[in-house]
N, C-alpha and C positions, 0 to 999 in steps of 0.2 A: 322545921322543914329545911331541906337544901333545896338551895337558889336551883333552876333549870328541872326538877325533877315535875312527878304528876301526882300532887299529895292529895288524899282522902282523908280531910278534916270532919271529925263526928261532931255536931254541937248541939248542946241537949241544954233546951230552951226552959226557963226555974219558972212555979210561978203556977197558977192554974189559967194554962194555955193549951189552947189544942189546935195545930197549925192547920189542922184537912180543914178549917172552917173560917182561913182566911183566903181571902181574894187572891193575892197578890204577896210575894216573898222574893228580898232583896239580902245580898249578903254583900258585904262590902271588905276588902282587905285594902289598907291604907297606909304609903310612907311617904315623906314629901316626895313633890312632883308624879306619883305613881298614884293611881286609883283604878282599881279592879271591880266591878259590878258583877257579881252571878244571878241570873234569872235562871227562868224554868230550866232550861237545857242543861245546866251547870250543876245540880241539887237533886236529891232525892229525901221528900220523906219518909224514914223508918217506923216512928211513931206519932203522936200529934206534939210530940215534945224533942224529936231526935230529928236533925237533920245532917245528912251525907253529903258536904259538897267537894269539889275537884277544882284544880286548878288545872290547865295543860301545860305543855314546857314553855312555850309563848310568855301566855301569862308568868309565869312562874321567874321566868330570865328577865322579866321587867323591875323585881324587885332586888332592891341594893341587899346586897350579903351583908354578912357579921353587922345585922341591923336588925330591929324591932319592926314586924306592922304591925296597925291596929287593925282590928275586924270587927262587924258589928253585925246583928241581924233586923233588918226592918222587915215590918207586913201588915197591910190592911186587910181589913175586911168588907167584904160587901156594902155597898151603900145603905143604910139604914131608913127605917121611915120617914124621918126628917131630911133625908135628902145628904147627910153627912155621912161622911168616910170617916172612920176612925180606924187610927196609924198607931201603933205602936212599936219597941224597939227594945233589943238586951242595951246591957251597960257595953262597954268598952270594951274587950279586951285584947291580950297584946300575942303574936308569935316571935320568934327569933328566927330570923334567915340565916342559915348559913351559909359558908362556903361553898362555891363548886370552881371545880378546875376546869372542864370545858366547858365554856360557857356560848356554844349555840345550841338550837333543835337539834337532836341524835334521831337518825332514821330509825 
C-alpha cells in the first residue's frame, strides 16, 4: 500500500470460521509507536470468511513509509452459557508502506 492513500485490504479469515456469528471484530494494523484499531465502521463482511476493510488518508499518513506493518484480526463471540467470551485471532501478518510524495490529506 502507499503511505497517505485509502487502501481496500480483502482478508480471507483460514480455518472453519464464520465471522456473521461473531459478536465483535477488531482489525489491527501495527508499526512501532503507530496502532490503527478498525471496528464496525471501518469493515465489511463479504463472506463469513472475507473481510473488506479501509483505511482513510488520516489513518494511512500515520504509518512510516518504506516500512513493514503487522496486521491481525481479533473477534469474539457471544457470551456463552457459562458466562465466558471466547476470543479468537489470525496469525500475524505483514504489509509494506510505501512511499508518497505528498504527504498531507488531498481534498
Amino acid at each position: 500500500m502507499i503511505r497517505g492513500t485509502t487502501p481496500t485490504f480483502r482478508l480471507t479469515i483460514n480455518g472453519d470460521v464464520d465471522l456473521h456469528e461473531a459478536d465483535r471484530i477488531w482489525i489491527t494494523i501495527r508499526q512501532p509507536n503507530v496502532n490503527i484499531e478498525l471496528t464496525e465502521s471501518d469493515y465489511e463482511l463479504a463472506t463469513g470468511k472475507i473481510i473488506n476493510c479501509w483505511l482513510t488518508q488520516e489513518q494511512s499518513l500515520k504509518l512510516a513509509e518504506n516500512a513493514k506493518a503487522k496486521l491481525q484480526v481479533n473477534w469474539t463471540y457471544p457470551i456463552d452459557s457459562g458466562g465466558l467470551v471466547k476470543r479468537c485471532a489470525t496469525r500475524v501478518k505483514e504489509i509494506l508502506v510505501g512511499e508518497q510524495l505528498i504527504g498531507r490529506v488531498l481534498p
